[in-house]
C-alpha positions in Angstrom: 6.4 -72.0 -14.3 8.5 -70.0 -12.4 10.7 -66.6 -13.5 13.8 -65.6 -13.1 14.6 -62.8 -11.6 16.1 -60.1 -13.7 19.8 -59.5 -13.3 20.6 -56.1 -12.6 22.5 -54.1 -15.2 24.3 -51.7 -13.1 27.2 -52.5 -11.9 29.0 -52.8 -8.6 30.0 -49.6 -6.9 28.0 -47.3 -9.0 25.2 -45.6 -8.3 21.6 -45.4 -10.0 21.1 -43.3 -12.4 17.8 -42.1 -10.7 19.6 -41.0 -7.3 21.7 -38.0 -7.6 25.1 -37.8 -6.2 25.6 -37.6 -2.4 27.8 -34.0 -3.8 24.9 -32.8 -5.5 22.6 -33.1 -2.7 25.3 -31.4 -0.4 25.6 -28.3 -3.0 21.6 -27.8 -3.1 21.1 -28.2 0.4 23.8 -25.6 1.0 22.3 -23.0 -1.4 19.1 -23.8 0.2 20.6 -22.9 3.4 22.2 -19.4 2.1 19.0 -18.3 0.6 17.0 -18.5 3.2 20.1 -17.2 5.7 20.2 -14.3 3.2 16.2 -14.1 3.4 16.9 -13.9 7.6 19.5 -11.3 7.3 17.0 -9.1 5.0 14.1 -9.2 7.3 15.9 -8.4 10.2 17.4 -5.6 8.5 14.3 -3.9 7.4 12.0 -4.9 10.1 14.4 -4.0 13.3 13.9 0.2 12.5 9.9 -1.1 13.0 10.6 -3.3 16.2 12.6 -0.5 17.4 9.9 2.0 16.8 7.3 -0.4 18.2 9.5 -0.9 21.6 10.2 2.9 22.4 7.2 3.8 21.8 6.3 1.8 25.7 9.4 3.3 27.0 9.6 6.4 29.2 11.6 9.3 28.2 14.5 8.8 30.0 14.6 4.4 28.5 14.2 6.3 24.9 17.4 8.3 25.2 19.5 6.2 27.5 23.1 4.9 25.9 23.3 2.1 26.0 20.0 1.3 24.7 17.9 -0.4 27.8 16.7 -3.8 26.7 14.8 -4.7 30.1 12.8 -2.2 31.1 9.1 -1.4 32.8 6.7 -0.5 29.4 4.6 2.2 30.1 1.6 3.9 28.3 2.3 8.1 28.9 3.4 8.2 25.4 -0.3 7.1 24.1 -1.9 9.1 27.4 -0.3 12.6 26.2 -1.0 11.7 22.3 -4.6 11.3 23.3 -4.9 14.3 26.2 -2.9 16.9 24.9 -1.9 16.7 21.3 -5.6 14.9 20.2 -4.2 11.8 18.5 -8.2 10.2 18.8 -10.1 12.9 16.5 -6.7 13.1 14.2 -6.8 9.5 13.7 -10.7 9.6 13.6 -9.9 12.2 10.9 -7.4 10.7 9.0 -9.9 7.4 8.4 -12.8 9.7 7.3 -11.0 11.7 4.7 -8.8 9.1 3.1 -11.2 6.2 3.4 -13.7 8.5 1.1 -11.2 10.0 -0.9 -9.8 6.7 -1.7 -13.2 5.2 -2.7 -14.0 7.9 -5.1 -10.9 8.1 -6.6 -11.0 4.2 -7.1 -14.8 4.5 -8.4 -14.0 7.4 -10.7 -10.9 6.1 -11.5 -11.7 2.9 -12.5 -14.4 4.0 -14.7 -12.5 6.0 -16.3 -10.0 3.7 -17.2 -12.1 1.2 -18.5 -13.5 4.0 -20.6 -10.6 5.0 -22.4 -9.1 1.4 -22.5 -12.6 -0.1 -24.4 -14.6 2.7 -26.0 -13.3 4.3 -29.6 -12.9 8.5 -27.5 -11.9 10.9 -30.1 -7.7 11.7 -28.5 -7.9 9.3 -25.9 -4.3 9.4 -25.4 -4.2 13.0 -25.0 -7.1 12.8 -21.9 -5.1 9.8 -20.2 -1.9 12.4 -20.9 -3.9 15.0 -19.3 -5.0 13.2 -16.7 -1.2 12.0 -15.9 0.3 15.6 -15.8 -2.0 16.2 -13.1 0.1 14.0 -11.1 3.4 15.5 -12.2 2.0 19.0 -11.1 4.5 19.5 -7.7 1.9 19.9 -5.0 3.9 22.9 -3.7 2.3 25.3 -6.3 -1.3 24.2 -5.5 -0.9 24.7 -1.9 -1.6 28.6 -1.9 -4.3 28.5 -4.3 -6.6 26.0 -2.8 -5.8 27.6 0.4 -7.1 31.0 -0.9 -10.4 28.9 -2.4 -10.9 27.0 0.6 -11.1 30.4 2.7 -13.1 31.7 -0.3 -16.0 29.3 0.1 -15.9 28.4 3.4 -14.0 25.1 3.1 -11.0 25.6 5.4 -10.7 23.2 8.2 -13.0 20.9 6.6 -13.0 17.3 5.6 -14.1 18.3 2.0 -11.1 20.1 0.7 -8.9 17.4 1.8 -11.2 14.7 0.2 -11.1 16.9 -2.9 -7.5 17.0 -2.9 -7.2 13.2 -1.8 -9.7 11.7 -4.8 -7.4 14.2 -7.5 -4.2 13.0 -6.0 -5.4 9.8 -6.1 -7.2 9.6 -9.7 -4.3 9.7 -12.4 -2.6 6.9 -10.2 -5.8 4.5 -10.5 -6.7 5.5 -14.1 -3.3 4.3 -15.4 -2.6 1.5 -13.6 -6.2 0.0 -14.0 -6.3 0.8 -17.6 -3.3 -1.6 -18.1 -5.6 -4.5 -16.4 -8.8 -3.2 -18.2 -6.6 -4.0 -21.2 -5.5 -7.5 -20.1 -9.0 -8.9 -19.8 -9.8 -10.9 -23.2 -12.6 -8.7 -25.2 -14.3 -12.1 -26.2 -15.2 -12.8 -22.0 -17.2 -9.1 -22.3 -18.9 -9.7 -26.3 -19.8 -13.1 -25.0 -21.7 -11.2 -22.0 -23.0 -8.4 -24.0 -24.8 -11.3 -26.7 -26.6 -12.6 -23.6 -28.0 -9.4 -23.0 -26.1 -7.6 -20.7 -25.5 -3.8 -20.6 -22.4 -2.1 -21.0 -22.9 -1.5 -16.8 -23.4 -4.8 -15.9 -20.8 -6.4 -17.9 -18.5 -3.8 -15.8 -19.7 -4.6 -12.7 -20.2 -8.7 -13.0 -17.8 -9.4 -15.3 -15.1 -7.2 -15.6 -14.4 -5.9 -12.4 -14.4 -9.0 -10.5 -11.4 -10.4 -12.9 -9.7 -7.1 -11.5 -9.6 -7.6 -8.2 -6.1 -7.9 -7.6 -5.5 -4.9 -9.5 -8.2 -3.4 -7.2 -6.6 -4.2 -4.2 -3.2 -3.2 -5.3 -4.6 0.2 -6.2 -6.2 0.5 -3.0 -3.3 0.2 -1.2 -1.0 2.1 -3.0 -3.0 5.2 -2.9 -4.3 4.6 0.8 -0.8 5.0 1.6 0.1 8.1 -0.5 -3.2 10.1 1.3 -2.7 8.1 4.5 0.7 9.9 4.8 0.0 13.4 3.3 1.2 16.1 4.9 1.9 19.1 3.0 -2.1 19.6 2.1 -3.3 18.5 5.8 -1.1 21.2 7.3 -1.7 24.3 5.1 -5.9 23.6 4.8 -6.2 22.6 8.0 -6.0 24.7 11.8 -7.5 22.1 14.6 -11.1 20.7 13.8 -10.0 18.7 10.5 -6.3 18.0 11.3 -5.1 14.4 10.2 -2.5 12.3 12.0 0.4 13.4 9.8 -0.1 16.5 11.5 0.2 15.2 15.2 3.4 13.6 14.2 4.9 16.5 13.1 3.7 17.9 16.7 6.4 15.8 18.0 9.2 17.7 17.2 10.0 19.9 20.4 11.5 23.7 19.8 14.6 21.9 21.8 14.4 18.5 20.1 12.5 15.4 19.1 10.2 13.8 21.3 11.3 10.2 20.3 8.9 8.3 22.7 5.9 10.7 21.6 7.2 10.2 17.6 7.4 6.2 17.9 3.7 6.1 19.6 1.8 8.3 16.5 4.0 6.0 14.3 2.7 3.1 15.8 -0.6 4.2 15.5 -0.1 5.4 11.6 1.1 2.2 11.1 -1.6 0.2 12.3 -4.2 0.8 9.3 -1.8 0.4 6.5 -0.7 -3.1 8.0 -4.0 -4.4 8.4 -5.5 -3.4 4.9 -2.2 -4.5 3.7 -3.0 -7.9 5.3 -6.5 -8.2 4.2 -5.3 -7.6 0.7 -2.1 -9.7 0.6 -4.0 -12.6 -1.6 -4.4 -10.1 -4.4 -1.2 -8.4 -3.7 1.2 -10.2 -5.2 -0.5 -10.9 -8.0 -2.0 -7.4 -8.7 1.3 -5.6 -8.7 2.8 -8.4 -11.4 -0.1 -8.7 -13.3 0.7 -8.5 -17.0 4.5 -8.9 -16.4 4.8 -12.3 -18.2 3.0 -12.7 -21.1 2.9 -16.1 -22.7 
């Protein structure tokens, strides 16, 4: 027995319901094309001052300043060659990595202790010690400069790693105790009691549970205050003369008593550049995700 085939109920002319309009298509694919030509326009925008940079700093003094700007030209390394024999760009930026990579650790360790302290146990005036702890970032750093210069000459700390790393770790602190206290507070109590009826300590819930649901807030954190100490200058100038001097300082070496050096400026720039980009790189899966964390709730 044979069957019929089904006639078709649409009729001539018109087209399925399924398939949208040849219009339609036209009007998304042209919004698709303006987003991402607006998404062009913004990156060349905002990454051009960087290519710029990166270009003079491989172009002699005379390509720097020449008008119109010299596309072709011979790159050249005397920029990097007086950075590192004269001005002592190596130990700077050996110096930089010491004191902020330490200051940035201990300010995340203490910070993030901290935090998960005052966001889980029952502290008598919690609020007022996170408030406490904030104001310490709202001091201006202007009117600590000239004490902990007197107390670094005092005890012997002047030109030393350690009173920058002090002042690094309490720059750093009040940032990482409030923002990981907001991701302390997004993690479900129930995950931690669950952990702490199967026997484990206060500690090791911290450290096996809790802290490895806070990794992108952890790598968000890091960043952020990596920069801010990375890029200090105020502190590395005033407790510092020649054997502890940072990068920042170098850069600011560049300016000439009868102008700016620009080819000698882009090449420290490029250099100060280079860490931030790569941690930012090996942190971009956590990024994202770290700095909207707790945006949305459903």
């Amino acid at each position: 027995m044979t069957t019929l085939p089904r006639p078709s109920l649409s009729l001539p002319g018109r087209r399925s319901a399924e398939s949208p309009p040849w219009g339609y298509r036209a009007r998304r694919s042209l919004k698709v094309m303006a987003v991402y030509g607006m998404v062009a326009v913004a990156l060349v925008f905002f990454l051009f001052p960087y290519f710029w940079m990166v270009v003079s700093a491989f172009k002699s003094p005379g390509d720097v300043t020449a008008y119109p700007p010299v596309w072709l030209f011979e790159p050249t390394l005397d920029n990097f060659r007086e950075l590192i024999e004269s001005m002592g760009a190596l130990s700077a930026l050996r110096n930089s990595l010491i004191v902020v990579g330490l200051s940035t650790c201990l300010a995340l360790i203490f910070g993030t202790m901290a935090a998960y302290a005052l966001a889980r146990f029952n502290i008598k005036g919690k609020e007022t010690i996170a408030l406490e702890i904030l104001m310490v970032r709202m001091l201006p750093p202007i009117v600590s400069v000239i004490p902990l210069f007197l107390l670094a000459r005092k005890f012997g700390l002047f030109d030393t790693y350690w009173i920058l790393i002090a002042v690094y770790t309490l720059m750093g602190l009040p940032f990482v105790v409030w923002v990981m206290r907001v991701f302390v507070q997004e993690i479900p109590r129930s995950i931690e009691e669950a952990a702490l009826v199967d026997g484990c300590t206060r500690l090791q819930v911290l450290f096996r549970i809790s802290l490895p649901l806070m990794l992108p807030g952890l790598a968000a954190t890091v960043v952020i205050i990596f920069m801010f100490a990375w890029n200090e200058y105020l502190f590395a100038t005033m407790l510092t003369s020649s054997a502890a001097k940072t990068l920042p300082v170098v850069a600011a070496n560049t300016v000439k008593p009868r102008g700016i050096s620009w080819g000698l400026a882009s090449a420290v720039g490029l250099l100060m550049s280079i860490p931030v980009v790569v941690l930012a790189l090996l942190a971009q899966r956590y990024l994202v995700r770290g700095l909207t964390f707790g945006v949305v709730k459903g």
